[in-house]
C-alpha positions in Angstrom: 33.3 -18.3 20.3 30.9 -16.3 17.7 27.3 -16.1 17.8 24.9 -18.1 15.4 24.4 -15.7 12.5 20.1 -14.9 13.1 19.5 -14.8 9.8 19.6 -18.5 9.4 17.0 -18.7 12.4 15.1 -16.4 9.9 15.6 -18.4 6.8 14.1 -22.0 8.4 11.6 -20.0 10.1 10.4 -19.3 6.3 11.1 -23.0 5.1 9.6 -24.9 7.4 6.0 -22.3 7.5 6.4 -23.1 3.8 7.0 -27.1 4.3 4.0 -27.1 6.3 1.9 -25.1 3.6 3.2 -27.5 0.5 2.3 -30.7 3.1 -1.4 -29.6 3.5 -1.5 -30.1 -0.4 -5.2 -30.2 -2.3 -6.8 -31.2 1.5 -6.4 -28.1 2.9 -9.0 -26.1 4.3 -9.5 -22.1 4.0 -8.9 -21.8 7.5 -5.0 -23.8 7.3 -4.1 -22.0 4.6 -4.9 -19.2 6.1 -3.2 -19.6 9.0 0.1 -21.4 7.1 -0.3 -18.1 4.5 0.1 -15.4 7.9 3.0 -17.6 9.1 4.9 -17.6 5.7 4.2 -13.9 5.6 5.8 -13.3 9.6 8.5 -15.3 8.5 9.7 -13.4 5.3 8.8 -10.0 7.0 11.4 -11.3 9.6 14.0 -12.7 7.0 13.4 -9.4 5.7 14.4 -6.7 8.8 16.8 -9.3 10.5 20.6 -8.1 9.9 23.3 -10.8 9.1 26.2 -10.7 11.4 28.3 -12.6 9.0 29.5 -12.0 5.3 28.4 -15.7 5.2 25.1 -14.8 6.6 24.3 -12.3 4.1 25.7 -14.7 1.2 23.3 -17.4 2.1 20.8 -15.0 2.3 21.1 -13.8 -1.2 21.5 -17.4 -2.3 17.6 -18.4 -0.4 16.3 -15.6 -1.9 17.6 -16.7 -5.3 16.2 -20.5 -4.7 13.1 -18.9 -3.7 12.5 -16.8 -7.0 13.4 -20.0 -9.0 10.4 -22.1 -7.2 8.4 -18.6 -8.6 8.2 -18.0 -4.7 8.3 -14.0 -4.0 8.9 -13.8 -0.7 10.1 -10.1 -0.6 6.8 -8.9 -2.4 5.0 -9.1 1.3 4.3 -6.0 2.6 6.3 -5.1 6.1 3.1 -3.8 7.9 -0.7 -3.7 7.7 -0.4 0.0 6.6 0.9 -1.8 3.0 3.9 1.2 2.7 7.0 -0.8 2.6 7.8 -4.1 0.8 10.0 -7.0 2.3 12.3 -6.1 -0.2 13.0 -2.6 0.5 13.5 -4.0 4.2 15.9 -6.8 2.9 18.5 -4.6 1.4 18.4 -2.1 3.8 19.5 -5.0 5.7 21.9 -6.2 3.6 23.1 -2.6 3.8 23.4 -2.1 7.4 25.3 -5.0 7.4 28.1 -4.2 5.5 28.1 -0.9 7.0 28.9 -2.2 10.0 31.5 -4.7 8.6 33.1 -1.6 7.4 33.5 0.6 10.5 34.4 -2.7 12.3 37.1 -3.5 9.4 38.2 0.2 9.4 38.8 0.5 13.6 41.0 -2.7 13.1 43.1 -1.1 10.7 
Protein backbone atom coordinates (compact mmCIF):
# COMPACT_ATOMS: atom_id res chain seq x y z
CA UNK A 1 0.00 0.00 0.00
CA UNK A 2 1.50 3.67 -0.98
CA UNK A 3 1.73 6.49 1.21
CA UNK A 4 -0.69 9.61 1.00
CA UNK A 5 1.12 11.99 -1.32
CA UNK A 6 2.11 15.22 1.49
CA UNK A 7 1.59 17.62 -0.75
CA UNK A 8 -2.20 17.38 -0.54
CA UNK A 9 -1.78 17.77 3.36
CA UNK A 10 0.06 20.95 2.11
CA UNK A 11 -2.59 22.10 -0.31
CA UNK A 12 -5.71 22.04 2.39
CA UNK A 13 -3.44 23.29 4.94
CA UNK A 14 -3.44 26.49 2.51
CA UNK A 15 -7.39 26.29 1.72
CA UNK A 16 -8.74 25.96 4.73
CA UNK A 17 -6.19 29.11 6.53
CA UNK A 18 -7.60 30.76 3.44
CA UNK A 19 -11.52 29.63 4.13
CA UNK A 20 -11.06 30.90 7.48
CA UNK A 21 -9.61 34.38 6.25
CA UNK A 22 -12.54 34.82 3.47
CA UNK A 23 -15.22 33.72 6.55
CA UNK A 24 -13.97 36.55 8.84
CA UNK A 25 -15.23 38.89 5.86
CA UNK A 26 -15.69 42.92 6.53
CA UNK A 27 -15.90 41.93 10.70
CA UNK A 28 -12.67 41.18 11.02
CA UNK A 29 -10.34 42.69 13.36
CA UNK A 30 -6.47 43.71 12.78
CA UNK A 31 -5.54 41.17 15.15
CA UNK A 32 -7.56 37.95 13.07
CA UNK A 33 -6.37 38.94 10.01
CA UNK A 34 -3.27 39.03 11.29
CA UNK A 35 -3.13 35.98 12.60
CA UNK A 36 -5.26 34.19 9.44
CA UNK A 37 -2.55 36.34 7.16
CA UNK A 38 0.74 34.42 9.14
CA UNK A 39 -1.23 31.05 8.79
CA UNK A 40 -1.84 31.53 4.96
CA UNK A 41 1.73 32.52 4.62
CA UNK A 42 3.07 29.00 6.77
CA UNK A 43 0.91 27.29 4.68
CA UNK A 44 2.09 28.29 1.15
CA UNK A 45 5.82 28.43 2.48
CA UNK A 46 4.97 24.67 3.24
CA UNK A 47 3.09 23.89 -0.11
CA UNK A 48 6.08 25.42 -1.35
CA UNK A 49 9.31 23.18 0.08
CA UNK A 50 7.09 19.95 0.46
CA UNK A 51 8.15 17.39 -2.49
CA UNK A 52 5.34 15.36 -4.26
CA UNK A 53 5.78 11.65 -4.12
CA UNK A 54 3.49 11.17 -6.93
CA UNK A 55 3.30 12.34 -10.69
CA UNK A 56 -0.30 12.88 -9.51
CA UNK A 57 0.85 14.94 -6.60
CA UNK A 58 2.81 17.22 -8.54
CA UNK A 59 -0.05 17.51 -11.31
CA UNK A 60 -2.57 18.70 -8.73
CA UNK A 61 -0.17 20.81 -7.48
CA UNK A 62 0.40 22.76 -10.59
CA UNK A 63 -3.40 22.73 -11.17
CA UNK A 64 -3.93 24.64 -7.16
CA UNK A 65 -1.49 26.84 -8.13
CA UNK A 66 -3.24 27.66 -11.36
CA UNK A 67 -6.81 28.06 -9.44
CA UNK A 68 -5.02 30.14 -7.06
CA UNK A 69 -3.62 32.75 -9.71
CA UNK A 70 -7.14 32.80 -11.35
CA UNK A 71 -8.87 33.98 -7.83
CA UNK A 72 -5.65 36.83 -8.27
CA UNK A 73 -4.30 34.74 -5.18
CA UNK A 74 -0.30 34.72 -5.26
CA UNK A 75 0.56 32.39 -3.12
CA UNK A 76 4.21 31.66 -4.30
CA UNK A 77 5.11 35.58 -3.96
CA UNK A 78 5.57 34.88 -0.01
CA UNK A 79 8.95 35.00 0.95
CA UNK A 80 10.42 31.42 2.45
CA UNK A 81 12.12 33.18 5.45
CA UNK A 82 12.19 36.41 7.58
CA UNK A 83 15.57 37.13 5.95
CA UNK A 84 13.10 38.01 2.55
CA UNK A 85 16.04 36.04 0.10
CA UNK A 86 13.95 33.39 -1.46
CA UNK A 87 10.37 33.38 -2.86
CA UNK A 88 7.83 30.48 -2.47
CA UNK A 89 8.20 30.14 -5.90
CA UNK A 90 11.73 29.53 -6.38
CA UNK A 91 11.07 26.81 -3.45
CA UNK A 92 8.07 25.33 -5.43
CA UNK A 93 9.95 24.38 -8.57
CA UNK A 94 12.84 23.31 -6.95
CA UNK A 95 10.33 20.98 -5.61
CA UNK A 96 8.75 20.10 -8.54
CA UNK A 97 12.35 19.39 -9.67
CA UNK A 98 13.51 17.21 -7.05
CA UNK A 99 10.60 15.28 -7.70
CA UNK A 100 10.99 14.24 -10.94
CA UNK A 101 14.53 13.71 -10.32
CA UNK A 102 13.90 11.23 -8.19
CA UNK A 103 11.07 9.65 -10.35
CA UNK A 104 13.94 9.32 -12.81
CA UNK A 105 16.70 7.51 -10.92
CA UNK A 106 13.73 5.33 -9.51
CA UNK A 107 12.41 4.78 -13.28
CA UNK A 108 16.03 4.31 -14.52
CA UNK A 109 17.11 1.45 -11.59
CA UNK A 110 13.85 -0.43 -12.77
CA UNK A 111 14.96 -0.63 -16.11
Amino acid sequence: MSKIDPIYAAIQKYREASAQLVALGEERDAEQESRLLKAMADAAREFAVTVPTTPAGAVDAVRFLCECYEEDDTILDTYLSEGRDVICREAFFASLHKAMEEWFIAARAAA
